[in-house]
Steps between C-alpha positions, in 0.01 A plus 500: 500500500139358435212684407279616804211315590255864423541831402586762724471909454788713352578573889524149592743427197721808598551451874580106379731610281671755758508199777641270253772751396590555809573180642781485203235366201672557128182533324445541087162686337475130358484326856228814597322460175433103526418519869313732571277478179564797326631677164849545421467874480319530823844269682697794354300768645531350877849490457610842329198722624298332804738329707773795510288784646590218814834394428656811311830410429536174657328293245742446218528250206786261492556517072644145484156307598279877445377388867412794754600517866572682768851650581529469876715821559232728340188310630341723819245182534796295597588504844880575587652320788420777772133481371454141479665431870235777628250337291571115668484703870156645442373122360642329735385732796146504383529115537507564940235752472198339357482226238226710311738795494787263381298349196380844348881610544581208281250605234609886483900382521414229186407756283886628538693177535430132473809396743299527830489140569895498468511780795873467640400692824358368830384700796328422831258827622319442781190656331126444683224315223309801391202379321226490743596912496580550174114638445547719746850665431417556190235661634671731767798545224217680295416733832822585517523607144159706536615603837127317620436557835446086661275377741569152683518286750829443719501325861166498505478861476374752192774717383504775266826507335657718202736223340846601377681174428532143473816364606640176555710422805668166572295375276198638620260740346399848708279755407651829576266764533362845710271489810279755602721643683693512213801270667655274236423094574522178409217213487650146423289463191337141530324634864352762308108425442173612349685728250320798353656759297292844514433771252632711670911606456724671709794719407791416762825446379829395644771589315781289701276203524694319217826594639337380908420153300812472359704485785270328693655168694191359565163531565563670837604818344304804622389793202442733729845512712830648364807293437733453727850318461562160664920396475625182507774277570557186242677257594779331248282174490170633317654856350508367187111439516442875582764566216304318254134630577439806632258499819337797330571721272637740753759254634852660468861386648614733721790293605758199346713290764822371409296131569210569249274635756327749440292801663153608334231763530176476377165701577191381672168594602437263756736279690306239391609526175868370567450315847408154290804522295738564826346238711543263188856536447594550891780431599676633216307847461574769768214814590784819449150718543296634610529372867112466529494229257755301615282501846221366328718198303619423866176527659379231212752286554451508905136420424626243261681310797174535744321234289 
């Protein structure tokens, strides 16, 4: 390899050597020595004192060429299959969110791997552009950490909030957060204006808030109502999609036909929640209960024929 074009630090030279190592290098003190510039006894000392207090084990020298690398299997900076597939997901998803967001992805991932560009995975999310509010989530992210009471602007109206979350829905970002009536809400975050985080903090806490998010449908999901159970009937045509991917996480079968239909249950806090996924897949999807939403899928679909 040639010589470099400058000197760099001790720190530069080591994380080269570490990124070179681990995308497979088979390196000598000879190749370090003539090109990086240095001594002979200072290429020995990166490889038997500096460089293994990060590779421990893994870096070993092969005695036929006396050439140092990295043995995969004992190498924690190497990704293993699970990691790397997780790794291509979060890269890749970045890339729908904001192209800002993507490119500083790219620069923390490359100090892992070098194989980014040869990402074998693909996905389509639905994810809103972010940047114009990237100022300000980072700024209401910090509230929420310092538990900052917020003043802003939303409808045209000033609002003192206590902000709990942010959460993304369909593809769209919410802040979640307490009113002073201390009712949990949600503000779609790009109508929120003339942010201004106070001083002052507040000490509310909602311990099931996580769990409330988490099986959240949709946006239409109500903090401050209890759960109540919604069952289904799948028909053999689209089962399989239900089968594959969960509504939400509290989806369970509660009943197998001989066909491959199935029945399911699933709680809700609002029946809007699940209404857009029934009306999408009528006529193969059948309300089992309760009866009061089943009204209000017929009444849509009577208003539906009015127009």
């Amino acid at each position: 390899m040639a010589k470099l074009s400058k000197k760099i630090s001790l720190h530069q030279r080591i994380g080269s050597l570490i990124k070179r190592l681990n995308n497979g290098e088979y390196i000598s003190t000879e190749d370090v020595e003539q090109q990086y510039e240095i001594s002979k006894r200072n290429a020995e000392r990166d490889f038997t004192e500096r460089l293994p207090k990060y590779l421990g084990e893994a870096l070993l020298k092969e005695k036929s060429t006396k050439k140092w690398f990295l043995e995969k299997s004992k190498n924690n900076m190497l990704l293993n299959e699970e990691e790397e597939l997780t790794l291509n997901l979060l890269i890749e998803q970045s890339k729908n969110i904001d192209s800002t967001l993507y490119k500083n992805t790219l620069k923390i991932v490359d100090k892992f791997k070098d194989s980014l560009h040869n990402n074998t995975i693909y996905t389509k999310i639905d994810v809103e552009d972010i940047s114009e509010i990237k100022s300000d989530l980072i700024k209401v992210e910090k509230a929420i950490l310092n538990k900052n009471i917020i003043s802003c602007i939303y409808n045209n109206k000033p609002r003192i909030i206590k902000p709990l979350k942010l959460a993304s829905f369909n593809g769209y970002w919410y802040l979640v957060f307490k009113d002073s009536d201390n009712l949990i809400k949600k503000f779609y975050f790009k109508d929120i204006k003339n942010i201004d985080v106070s001083k002052e903090q507040f000490k509310d806490t909602i311990d099931d808030l996580q769990k409330k998010l988490d099986n959240a449908i949709n946006a239409y999901f109500d903090g401050n109502k209890k759960e109540y159970a919604v069952q289904l009937y799948v028909n053999k045509e689209i089962s399989h999609l239900f089968k594959r991917k969960k509504i939400s996480p509290s989806q369970r079968i509660i009943k197998n036909y001989e066909d491959d239909s199935i029945d399911i249950e699933l709680f809700i806090t609002n029946d809007m929640e699940i209404i857009p996924t029934i009306q999408k897949f009528i006529p193969y999807i059948k309300i089992i209960g309760p009866i009061s939403l089943e009204k209000k899928c017929m009444e849509n679909i009577e208003n539906y024929k009015q127009f």
